[in-house]
C-alpha positions as YAML, in Angstrom:
chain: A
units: angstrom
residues:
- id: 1
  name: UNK
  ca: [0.00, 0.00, 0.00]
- id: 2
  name: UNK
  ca: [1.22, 3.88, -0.92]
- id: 3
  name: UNK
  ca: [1.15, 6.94, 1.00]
- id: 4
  name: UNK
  ca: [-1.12, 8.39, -1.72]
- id: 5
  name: UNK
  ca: [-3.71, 5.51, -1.04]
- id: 6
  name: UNK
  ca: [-3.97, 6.31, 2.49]
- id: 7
  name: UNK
  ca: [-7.48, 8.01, 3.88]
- id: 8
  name: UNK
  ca: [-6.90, 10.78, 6.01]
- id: 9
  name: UNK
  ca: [-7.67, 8.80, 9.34]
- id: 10
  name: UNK
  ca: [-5.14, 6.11, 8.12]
- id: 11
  name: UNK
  ca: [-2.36, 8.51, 7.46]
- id: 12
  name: UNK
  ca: [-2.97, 10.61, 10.40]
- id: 13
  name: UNK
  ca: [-3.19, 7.46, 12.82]
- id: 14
  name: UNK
  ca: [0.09, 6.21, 11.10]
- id: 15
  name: UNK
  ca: [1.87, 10.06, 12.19]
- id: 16
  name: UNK
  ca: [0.29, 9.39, 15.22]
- id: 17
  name: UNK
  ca: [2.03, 5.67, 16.18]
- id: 18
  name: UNK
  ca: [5.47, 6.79, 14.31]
- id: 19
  name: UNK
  ca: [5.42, 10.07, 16.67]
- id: 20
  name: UNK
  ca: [5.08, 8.86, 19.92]
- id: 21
  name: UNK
  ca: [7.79, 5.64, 18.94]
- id: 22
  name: UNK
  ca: [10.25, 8.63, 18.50]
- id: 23
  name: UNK
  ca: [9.02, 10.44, 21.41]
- id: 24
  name: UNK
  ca: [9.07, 7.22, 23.53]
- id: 25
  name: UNK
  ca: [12.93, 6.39, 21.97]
- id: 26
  name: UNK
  ca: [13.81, 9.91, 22.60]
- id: 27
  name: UNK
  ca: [12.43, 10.23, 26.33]
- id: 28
  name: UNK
  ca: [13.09, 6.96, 27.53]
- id: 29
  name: UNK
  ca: [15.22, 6.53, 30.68]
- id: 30
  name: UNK
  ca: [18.72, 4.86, 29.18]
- id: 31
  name: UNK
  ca: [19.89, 3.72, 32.76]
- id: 32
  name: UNK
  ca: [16.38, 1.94, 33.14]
- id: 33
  name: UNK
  ca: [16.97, -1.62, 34.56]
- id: 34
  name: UNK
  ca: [20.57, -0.77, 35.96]
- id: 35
  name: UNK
  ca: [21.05, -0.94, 39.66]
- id: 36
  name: UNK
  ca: [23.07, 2.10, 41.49]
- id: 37
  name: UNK
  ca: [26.71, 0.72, 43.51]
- id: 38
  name: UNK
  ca: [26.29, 0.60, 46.83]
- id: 39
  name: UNK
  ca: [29.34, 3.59, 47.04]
- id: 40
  name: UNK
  ca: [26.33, 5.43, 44.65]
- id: 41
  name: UNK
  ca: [23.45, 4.60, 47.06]
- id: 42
  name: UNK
  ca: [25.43, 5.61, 50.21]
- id: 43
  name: UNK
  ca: [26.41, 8.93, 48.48]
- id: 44
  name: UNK
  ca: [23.17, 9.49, 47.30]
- id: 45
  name: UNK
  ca: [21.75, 9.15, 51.10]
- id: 46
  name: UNK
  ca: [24.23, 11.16, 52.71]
- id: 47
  name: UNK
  ca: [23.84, 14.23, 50.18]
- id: 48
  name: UNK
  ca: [19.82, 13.92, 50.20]
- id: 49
  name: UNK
  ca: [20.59, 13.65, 54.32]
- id: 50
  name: UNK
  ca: [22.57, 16.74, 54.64]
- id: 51
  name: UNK
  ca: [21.19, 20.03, 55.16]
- id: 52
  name: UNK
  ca: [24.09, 22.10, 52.77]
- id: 53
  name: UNK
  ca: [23.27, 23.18, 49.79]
- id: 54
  name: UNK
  ca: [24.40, 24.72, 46.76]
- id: 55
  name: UNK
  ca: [22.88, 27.71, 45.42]
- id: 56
  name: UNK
  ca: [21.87, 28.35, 41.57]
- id: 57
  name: UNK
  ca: [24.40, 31.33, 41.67]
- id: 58
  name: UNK
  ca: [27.12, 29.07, 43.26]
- id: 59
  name: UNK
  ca: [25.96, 26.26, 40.29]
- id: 60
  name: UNK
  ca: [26.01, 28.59, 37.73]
- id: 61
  name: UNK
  ca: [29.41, 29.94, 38.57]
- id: 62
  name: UNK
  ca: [30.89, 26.61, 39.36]
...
């Protein structure tokens, strides 16, 4: 079947599905299914534990 023989529900439904499979490619999470070291996991509780914090000038100037 051709482009040109598409109705305009088929066509749109078919820029529809190949959208959102880009969209989903483009979004999806690439570490998704990988576990964190434990040396990552006890970092990541001591810095969301601690009460310093950087500001957005202090991030922005680096």
């Amino acid at each position: 079947m051709k482009v040109a023989d598409f109705t305009v529900g088929e066509l749109q439904a078919l820029i529809r599905q190949v959208v959102h499979e880009e969209l989903q490619d483009l979004l999806a999470d690439p570490d998704k299914g990988l576990e964190l070291t434990d040396e990552i996991q006890t970092r990541l509780r001591l810095s969301v534990g601690s009460s310093e914090r950087i500001s957005l000038e202090g991030v922005k100037t680096g």
